[in-house]
C-alpha positions in Angstrom: 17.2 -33.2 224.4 19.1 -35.9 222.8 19.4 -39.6 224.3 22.7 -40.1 225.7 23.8 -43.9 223.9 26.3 -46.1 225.4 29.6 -47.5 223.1 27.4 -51.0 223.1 24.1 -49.4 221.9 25.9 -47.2 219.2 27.6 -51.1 218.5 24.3 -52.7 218.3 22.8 -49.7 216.2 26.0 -50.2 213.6 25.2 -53.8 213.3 21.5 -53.3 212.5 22.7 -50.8 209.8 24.5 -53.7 208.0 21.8 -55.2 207.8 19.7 -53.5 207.5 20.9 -52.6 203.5 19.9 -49.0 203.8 21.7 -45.9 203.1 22.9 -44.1 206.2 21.0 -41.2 205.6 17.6 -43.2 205.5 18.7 -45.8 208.5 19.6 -42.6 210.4 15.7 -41.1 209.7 14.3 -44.0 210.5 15.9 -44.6 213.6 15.9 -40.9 214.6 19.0 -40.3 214.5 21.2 -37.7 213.8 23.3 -38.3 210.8 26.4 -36.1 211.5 26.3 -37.9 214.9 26.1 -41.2 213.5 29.0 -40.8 210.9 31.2 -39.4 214.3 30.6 -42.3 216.7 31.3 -44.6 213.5 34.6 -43.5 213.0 35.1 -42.9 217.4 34.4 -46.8 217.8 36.2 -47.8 215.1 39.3 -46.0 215.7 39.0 -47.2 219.1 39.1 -50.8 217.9 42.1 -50.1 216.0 44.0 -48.7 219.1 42.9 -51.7 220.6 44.9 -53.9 218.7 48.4 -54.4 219.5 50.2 -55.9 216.6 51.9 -58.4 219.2 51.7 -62.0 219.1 51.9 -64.3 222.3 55.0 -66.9 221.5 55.5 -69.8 223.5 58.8 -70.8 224.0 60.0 -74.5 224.3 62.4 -76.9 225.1 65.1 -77.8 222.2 64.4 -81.1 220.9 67.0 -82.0 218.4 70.7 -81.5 218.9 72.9 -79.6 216.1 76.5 -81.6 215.1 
């Protein structure tokens, strides 16, 4: 049976793999993985950190400081 990853060791494995400089095919061999597996959680977690981001930026509003004539 397969191991069961969490969303940080599939994170940790990604980073090694651009690092590593290997092709995914060979990465995913070496590291026993499967390779339709790997490409599916790549593009999960990613689109996950996409959703994650809200396109919304905190504004701070503040006193007036000059006066208009």
């Amino acid at each position: 049976m397969a191991k069961r990853r969490t969303n940080k060791e599939w994170q940790t494995l990604f980073e090694k793999y651009q690092s590593s400089h290997l092709s995914q095919r060979v990465f995913c061999e070496r590291n026993e993985l499967s390779l339709s597996t790997f490409y599916a959680k790549r593009q999960q977690l990613q689109t996950t950190e996409s959703a994650n981001i809200s396109g919304f930026v905190k504004a701070e509003v503040v006193e007036k400081t000059t006066r208009y004539q």
